[in-house]
Structure formats: structure tokens, C-alpha cells
N, C-alpha and C positions, 0 to 999 in steps of 0.2 A: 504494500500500500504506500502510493506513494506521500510522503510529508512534507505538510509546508512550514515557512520559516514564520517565526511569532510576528514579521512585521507584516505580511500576505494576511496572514489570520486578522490584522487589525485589520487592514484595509477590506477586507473580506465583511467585516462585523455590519451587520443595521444598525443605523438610525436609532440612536435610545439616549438614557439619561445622561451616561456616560461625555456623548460627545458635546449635547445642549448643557454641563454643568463648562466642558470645557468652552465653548462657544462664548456662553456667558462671562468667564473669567478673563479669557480673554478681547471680547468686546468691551469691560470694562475698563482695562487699561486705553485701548484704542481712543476711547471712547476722552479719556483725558488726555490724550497723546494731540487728539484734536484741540481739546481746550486751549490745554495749554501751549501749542503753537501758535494757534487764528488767533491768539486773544487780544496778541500784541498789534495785531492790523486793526481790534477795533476799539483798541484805547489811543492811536497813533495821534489822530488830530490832537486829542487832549495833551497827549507827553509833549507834542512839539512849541504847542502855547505856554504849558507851562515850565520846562527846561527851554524855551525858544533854544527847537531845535532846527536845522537847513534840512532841506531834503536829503542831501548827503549824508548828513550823520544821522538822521531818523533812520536811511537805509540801513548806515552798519551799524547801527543799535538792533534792527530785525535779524540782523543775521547771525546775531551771537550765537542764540540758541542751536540754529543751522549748520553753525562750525564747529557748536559742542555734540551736536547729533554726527556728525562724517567722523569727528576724533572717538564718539563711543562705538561706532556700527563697526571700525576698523577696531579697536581693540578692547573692547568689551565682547561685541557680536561675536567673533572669531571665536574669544577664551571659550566658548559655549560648547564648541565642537572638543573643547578637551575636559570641560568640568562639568559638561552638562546644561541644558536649557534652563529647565527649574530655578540655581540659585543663579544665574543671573537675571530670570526676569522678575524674582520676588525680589531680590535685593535693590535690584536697578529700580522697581518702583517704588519700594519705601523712602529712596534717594529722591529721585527726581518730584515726588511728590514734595518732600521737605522744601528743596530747594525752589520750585515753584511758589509755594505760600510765603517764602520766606522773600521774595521779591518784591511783594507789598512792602517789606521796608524799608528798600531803596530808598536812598535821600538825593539820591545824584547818580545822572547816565552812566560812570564810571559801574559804581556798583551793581546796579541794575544789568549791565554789560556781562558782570560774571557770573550774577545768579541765573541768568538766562542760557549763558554757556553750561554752567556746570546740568541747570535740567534737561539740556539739550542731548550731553554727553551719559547721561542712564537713559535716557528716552531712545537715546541710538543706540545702547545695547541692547535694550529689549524689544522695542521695535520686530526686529529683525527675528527674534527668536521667536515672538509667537506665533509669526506667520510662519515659519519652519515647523514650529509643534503642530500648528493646528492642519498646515499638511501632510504631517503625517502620521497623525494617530485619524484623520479624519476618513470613514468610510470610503474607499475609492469614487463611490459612483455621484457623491455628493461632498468631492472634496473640493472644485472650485467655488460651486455656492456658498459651502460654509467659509469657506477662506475671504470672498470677499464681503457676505454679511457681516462678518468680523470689520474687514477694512471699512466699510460703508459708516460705521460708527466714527470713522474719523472727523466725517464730515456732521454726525448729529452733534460732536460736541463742539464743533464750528459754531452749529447754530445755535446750540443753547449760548456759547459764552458771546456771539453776538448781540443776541436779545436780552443778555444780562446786561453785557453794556448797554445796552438804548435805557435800562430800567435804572439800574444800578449810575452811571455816571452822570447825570445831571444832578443827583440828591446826593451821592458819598462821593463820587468822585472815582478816581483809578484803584486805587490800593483796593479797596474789597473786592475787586473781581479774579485779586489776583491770591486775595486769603482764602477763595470759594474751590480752588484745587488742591486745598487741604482736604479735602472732603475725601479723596481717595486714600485716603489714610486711614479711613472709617472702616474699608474693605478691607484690608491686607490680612486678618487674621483666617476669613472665609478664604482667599487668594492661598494662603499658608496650607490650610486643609486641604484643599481641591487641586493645586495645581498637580497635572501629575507631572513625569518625567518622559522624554523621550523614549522608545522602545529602542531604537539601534542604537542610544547610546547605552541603556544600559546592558544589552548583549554586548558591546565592545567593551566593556568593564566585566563584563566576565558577573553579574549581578543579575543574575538568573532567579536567584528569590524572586527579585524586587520585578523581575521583566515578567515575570507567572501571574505574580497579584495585578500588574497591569493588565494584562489579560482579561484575567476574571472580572476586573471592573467596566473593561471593555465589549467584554463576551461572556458575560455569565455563566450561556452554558457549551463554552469551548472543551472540547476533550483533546486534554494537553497530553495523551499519547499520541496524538497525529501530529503533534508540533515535533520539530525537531529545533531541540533546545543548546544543540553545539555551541559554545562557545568559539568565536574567530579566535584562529592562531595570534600569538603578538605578533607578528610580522604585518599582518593585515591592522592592525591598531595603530598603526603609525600618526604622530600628528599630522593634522593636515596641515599644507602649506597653498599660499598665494598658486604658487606654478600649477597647483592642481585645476586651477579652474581653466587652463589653458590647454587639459593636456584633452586628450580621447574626445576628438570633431570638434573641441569648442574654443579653438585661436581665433578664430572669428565672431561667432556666438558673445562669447564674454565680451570683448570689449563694446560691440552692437549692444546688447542688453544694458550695458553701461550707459550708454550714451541716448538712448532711451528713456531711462530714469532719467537722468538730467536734464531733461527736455520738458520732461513732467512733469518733474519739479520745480524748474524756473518758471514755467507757466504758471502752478499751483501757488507757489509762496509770493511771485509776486501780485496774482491777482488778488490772493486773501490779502496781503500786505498793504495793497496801494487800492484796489476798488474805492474804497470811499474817499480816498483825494482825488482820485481823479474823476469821480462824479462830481466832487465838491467844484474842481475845477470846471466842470461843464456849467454849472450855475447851480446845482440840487443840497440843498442844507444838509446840517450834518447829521438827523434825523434818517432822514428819506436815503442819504448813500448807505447806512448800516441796515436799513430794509433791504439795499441792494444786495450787502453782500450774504444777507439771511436768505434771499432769493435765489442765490451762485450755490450758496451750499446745500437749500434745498435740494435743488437740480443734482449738485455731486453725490448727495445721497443715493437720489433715484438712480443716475448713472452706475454708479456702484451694484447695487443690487442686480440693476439689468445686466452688466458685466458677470456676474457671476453666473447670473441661468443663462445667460447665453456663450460664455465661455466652456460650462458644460457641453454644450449640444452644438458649438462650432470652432469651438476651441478659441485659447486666448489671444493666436497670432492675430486669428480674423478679425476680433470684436477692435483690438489694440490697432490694427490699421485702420479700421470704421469708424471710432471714437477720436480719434485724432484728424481725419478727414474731417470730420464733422467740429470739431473744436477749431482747425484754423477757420472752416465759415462761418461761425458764428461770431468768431472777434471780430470778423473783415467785418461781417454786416453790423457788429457794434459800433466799430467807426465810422457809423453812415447815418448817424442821427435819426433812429427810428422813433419811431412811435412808442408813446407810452405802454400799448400793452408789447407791441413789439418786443420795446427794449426788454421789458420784464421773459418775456418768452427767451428771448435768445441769452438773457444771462443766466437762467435756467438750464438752457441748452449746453452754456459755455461753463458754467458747472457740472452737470452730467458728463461732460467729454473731455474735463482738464481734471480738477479734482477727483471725480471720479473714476477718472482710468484709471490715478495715483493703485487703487485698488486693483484692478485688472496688472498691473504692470508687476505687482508684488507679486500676484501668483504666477505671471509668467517667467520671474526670476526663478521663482521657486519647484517650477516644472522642469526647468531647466537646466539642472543640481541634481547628482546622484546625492540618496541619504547621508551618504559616509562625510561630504564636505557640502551640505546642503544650507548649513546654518554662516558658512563663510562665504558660501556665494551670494547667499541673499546680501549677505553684512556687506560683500564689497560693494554689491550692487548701490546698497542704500548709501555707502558711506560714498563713495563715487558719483553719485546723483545728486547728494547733497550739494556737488558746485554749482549742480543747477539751482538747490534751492538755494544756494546761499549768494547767488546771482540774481535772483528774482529781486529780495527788495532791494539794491543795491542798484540795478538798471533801472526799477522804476523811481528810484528817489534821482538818478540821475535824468532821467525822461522830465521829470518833473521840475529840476534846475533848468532845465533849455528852455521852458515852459512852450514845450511843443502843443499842437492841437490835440484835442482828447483823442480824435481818430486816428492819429498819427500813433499815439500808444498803443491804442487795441490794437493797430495793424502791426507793430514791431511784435509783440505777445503773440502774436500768431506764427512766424517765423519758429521757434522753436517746434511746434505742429508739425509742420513739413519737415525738419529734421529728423524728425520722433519715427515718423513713419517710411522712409529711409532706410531709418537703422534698425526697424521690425524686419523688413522685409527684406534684410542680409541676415539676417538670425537663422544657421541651419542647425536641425534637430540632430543633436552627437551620432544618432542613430543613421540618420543619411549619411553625412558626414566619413560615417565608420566604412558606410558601404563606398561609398567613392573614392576612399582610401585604402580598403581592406586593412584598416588599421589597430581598429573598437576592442578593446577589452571589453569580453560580455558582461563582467559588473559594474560597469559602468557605463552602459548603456541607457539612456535615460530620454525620453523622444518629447520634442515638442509638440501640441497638436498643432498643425497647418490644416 
């Protein structure tokens, strides 16, 4: 008879409580991973009035956090594949949560500069890890859906901490919006209990206990005589390194997937970043721009979600080239002075298909990644992408020194779009790759869907 390996048997498992306690757990971090980045684009007008801040340096005050997410994704993310997902993403949140509250009590851009850095840098190590968990303890047949209902949360805690601002900053001002991501601190004990641990990693640790009871809480009623519970030789344990994501079809692949992310991330950070100055600059108060950008993330939500059921059933290359065609004409036709219900529709639009590919784009990292260096691919991906996010508000705070025409903006914002899809569409699956070179190691075979 033949047996399969404990990680087949997860992927194999239904739909149960199991995966919705892990969905939830990790939806909750995402979920302030949104907060706490948008939040600074919708306190931005206020911090510039009251530090009289230039466009420039309001830029790289946004990007702190962005430069401490590339410095965590790169060496937090990684240590993951050697110590495990688990404690760096409970640690990395108990951190990143502190450091975010503790930003309200900033007295000057200096400081504020580093508490946004240091949340940046746990929020880049974990990041990365739970889209890696949740692909792969996540049933096969429902593992893009659940991967980006997870992401899709990024953009609901966009919305919440925008409409906190509209509520919250005319009566208290900046500081409590930024005490209200203490709140995730509330969780971390439920997070402690629940979170579980990756299955291949702990077969690569030789913690065969601990990969049984996963099991069980995965599969209840698995019969762990058809599993084959071998422990990999050490030689196969090896750490992973950078060079691996280049090797077996994917010298091309990786640095494309790279360059991808960043694409969709300068689009993402700087439209949350700058949307309501540069409505402001259009003529629209600072009221009505923070509906707008509640409006952008609405859309990113929806985008997200439909990324997911339909990355299932056409795979993520296809949806990742359609959501990006569809995101550069939504900006063009921004910068053309539509109509009010217009404008409302297409920045909808243009949230569904920039912020929310953000989501699409993590699972296509993540498809793209054998298990064994899965959590380092993702990490380069995010930490590598990060130039783009950490170029968003930085271009547009300089777009906004030129004080060029608002159409002039949304059309530069759109350029990164056509690069994105570009560098989808040089993306080849390791598995073709392997055939065109008869090169492929079969365990490390790992196929993108086209």
C-alpha cells in the first residue's frame, strides 16, 4: 500500500475547524499589518500642518516603516526556515504591536521615524511567514482562496483605521489612532494557543511527536499507519540559502516575481500614502479625500477576495496579468476628470486591481517556492518589493513638490502596471523550465499555474 508523506495528508485534509481557527489567526495579524501601515497616509495632512512638514520629508517619514519591513522580510523572514514559522510570527507580533502604540508618543518626526521603522521590521518578519503557513497547512483545493481571504484583510484594516481617522482626528487628534493598534495585544494569548507550527518544518527537525499531533488536529480521523513518518536524512536539512531560489528553472522566475512585487507595491503605498493630497490638490477637502481612500480600499478588499476564487479556477499568473491591465486603466481614466460617480467607480476599480492584487501577488510568490525554502522566497520577494513600497511615498511626495496636475500623477502611478505585467508574463513555472533544460530535480519541482 502505497504511503503518503504527512505534508500530502494535510493538503489532502477538508475544510474544518482546524484550518478557519488558523485563517482567523492569521487574518488577525493581516488585518493590523493593514492598520498599521495605511494609517500613516490618513493622518499625513494633519502631521504635515502640525510638524510643517514639505512633501519630501512627509515622503520619507512614510517610508520608515517600509525600510523596516525589507530589513525584517530579509532577516527575520528567512531565520523562519531555520527556527521555525511559529516563534517568529508570535514574537514579531507582540513587537510590532508595542512599537506601533508606542508611536503615539512621538514628540518629533525624528522619533516617530524609528518607531515606524522598528514596526515595520517585525511586521516584515511575519508578514511573510503566514502566508507561507497558511499555504501550507491549507487544504490543496482551497488553498489560494484561503490565502488571499487572509490577504484581503489587509485592506479591511485600511478601512477601519481610515474611518477612525475621519472620527477620531478632528476631536483627539493623531496620537489615538495610533494607541488603537495596541489593541492587538489583546489577542496574543488566543494567537499563543492556536498558532500551530509548520509540518515540513517540523519533519526537518526530526519532531515527529509534534508533526503526529498536527495531524490529528488537522485530520482527526487520519490513520497514521499510511503516513510514512521518515524523518529526512541531515544532509537534506541543510540551511537554506539566497542561491537557492535561483537554482532548479527559476534564474529567471525569481528575479521576475521580484520585480513584480515592487511594482505593486509602489503603486499600493503610494496611492494609500498620497490619495488624499492629491484629491486635496484637485480642490476636495480633507473630509471627502479620506472617503476616497475608504473607497480605494473598499475596492482592494473586493479585488482580493475575487483574486482568490478566481486564482483557484485560472490560476494566479492569469488573474495577476488581468488585475494589473485593469489597474493601469483605471489610473489613466483617473486622470481625466471624471465624474463624480465615475470617479468613485474607478477608484474602486483602482483599489481592487493595485491593492488588491498586493494579495494575488503573495500567493503567486508562494506557489512559486518548493516547501523546503518557501518561507525565504516569499521573504525575498516581500523584502525586494518593499523598494517599491518604499518608493511609493517618496515619488509621490516628490510628484507633489513639482506640483504637477493631479492627472499627471494618476498617469505616472500607472506606469509601474505595465511593468508588473511584463514581469508576470516572463515568470516560467520551475517545472517547464526543468523540461526545456532537462535539468529539474524532482523535489523541487514546484509548477506555477498559467
Amino acid at each position: 500500500m502505497t504511503q503518503s508523506t504527512p505534508s500530502s495528508a494535510m493538503a489532502g485534509a477538508p475544510l474544518n475547524k482546524f484550518h478557519l481557527t488558523l485563517l482567523a489567526c492569521c487574518s488577525f495579524i493581516m488585518f493590523f499589518d493593514g492598520y498599521d501601515l495605511i494609517v500613516y497616509g490618513s493622518v499625513l495632512p494633519t502631521l504635515m500642518n502640525e510638524w510643517s512638514l514639505s512633501p519630501d520629508q512627509a515622503g520619507w517619514l512614510g517610508s520608515a516603516a517600509l525600510i523596516g519591513m525589507m530589513c525584517g522580510a530579509v532577516f527575520l523572514g528567512s531565520l523562519a526556515d531555520r527556527v521555525g514559522r511559529r516563534p517568529i510570527i508570535l514574537h514579531g507580533t507582540l513587537l510590532f504591536s508595542l512599537a506601533a502604540a508606542a508611536t503615539a508618543l512621538a514628540p518629533n518626526p525624528d522619533i516617530f521615524w524609528a518607531l515606524r521603522f522598528i514596526t515595520g521590521v517585525f511586521l516584515g518578519g511575519v508578514i511573510p511567514n503566514i502566508v507561507s503557513l497558511m499555504n501550507e497547512l491549507a487544504p490543496a483545493s482551497k488553498r489560494h482562496t484561503l490565502t488571499t481571504v487572509m490577504l484581503s484583510m489587509y485592506s479591511v484594516g485600511s478601512i477601519i483605521a481610515t474611518l477612525i481617522a475621519l472620527w477620531v482626528l478632528p476631536l483627539l487628534g493623531w496620537q489615538p489612532i495610533f494607541f488603537i493598534s495596541g489593541v492587538s495585544l489583546l489577542l496574543l494569548p488566543v494567537l499563543y494557543r492556536q498558532m500551530p507550527e509548520s509540518m515540513a518544518f517540523l519533519m526537518s527537525q526530526g519532531r515527529v511527536t509534534d508533526a503526529r499531533r498536527l495531524l490529528t488536529r488537522a485530520l482527526p480521523a487520519a490513520d497514521h499507519a499510511l503516513i510514512d513518518w521518515t524523518v529526512p536524512p541531515a544532509t537534506q536539512r541543510a540551511s537554506v540559502s539566497v542561491a537557492q531560489l535561483f537554482r532548479s528553472g527559476r534564474a529567471l522566475g525569481t528575479p521576475m516575481v521580484w520585480i513584480a512585487f515592487g511594482m505593486c507595491m509602489l503603486m499600493v503605498y503610494g496611492l494609500n500614502t498620497w490619495l488624499p493630497k492629491i484629491m486635496i490638490a484637485s480642490g476636495f477637502d480633507l473630509g471627502s479625500s479620506l472617503q476616497f481612500l475608504v473607497v480605494l480600499n473598499v475596492g482592494a478588499t473586493a479585488g482580493a477576495l475575487a483574486g482568490g476564487w478566481l486564482g483557484d479556477r485560472f490560476g494566479n499568473k492569469k488573474v495577476l496579468v488581468a488585475f494589473f491591465a485593469l489597474a493601469v486603466l483605471s489610473l489613466v481614466f483617473l486622470g481625466m476628470h471624471p465624474a463624480p460617480v465615475l470617479l468613485n467607480a474607478l477608484l474602486f476599480l483602482a483599489g481592487a486591481t493595485t491593492v488588491g492584487t498586493l494579495a494575488v501577488v503573495h500567493a503567486f510568490g508562494a506557489d512559486f517556492y518548493p516547501t523546503g525554502i518557501r518561507s525565504t522566497g516569499v521573504s525575498w520577494c516581500s523584502a525586494i518589493g518593499r523598494f517599491g513600497a518604499i518608493a511609493g511615498p517618496i515619488l509621490g511626495g516628490s510628484l507633489l513638490a513639482l506640483k504637477l496636475p493631479p492627472e499627471q500623477n494618476f498617469l505616472i502611478f500607472a506606469v509601474p502596471g505595465v511593468v508588473a505585467i511584463v514581469a508576470v508574463l516572463l515568470v516560467i513555472s520551475p517545472k517547464t523550465a526543468s523540461r526545456a533544460k532537462t535539468m529539474q530535480m524532482p523535489e523541487d519541482t514546484v509548477a506555477v499555474k498559467n
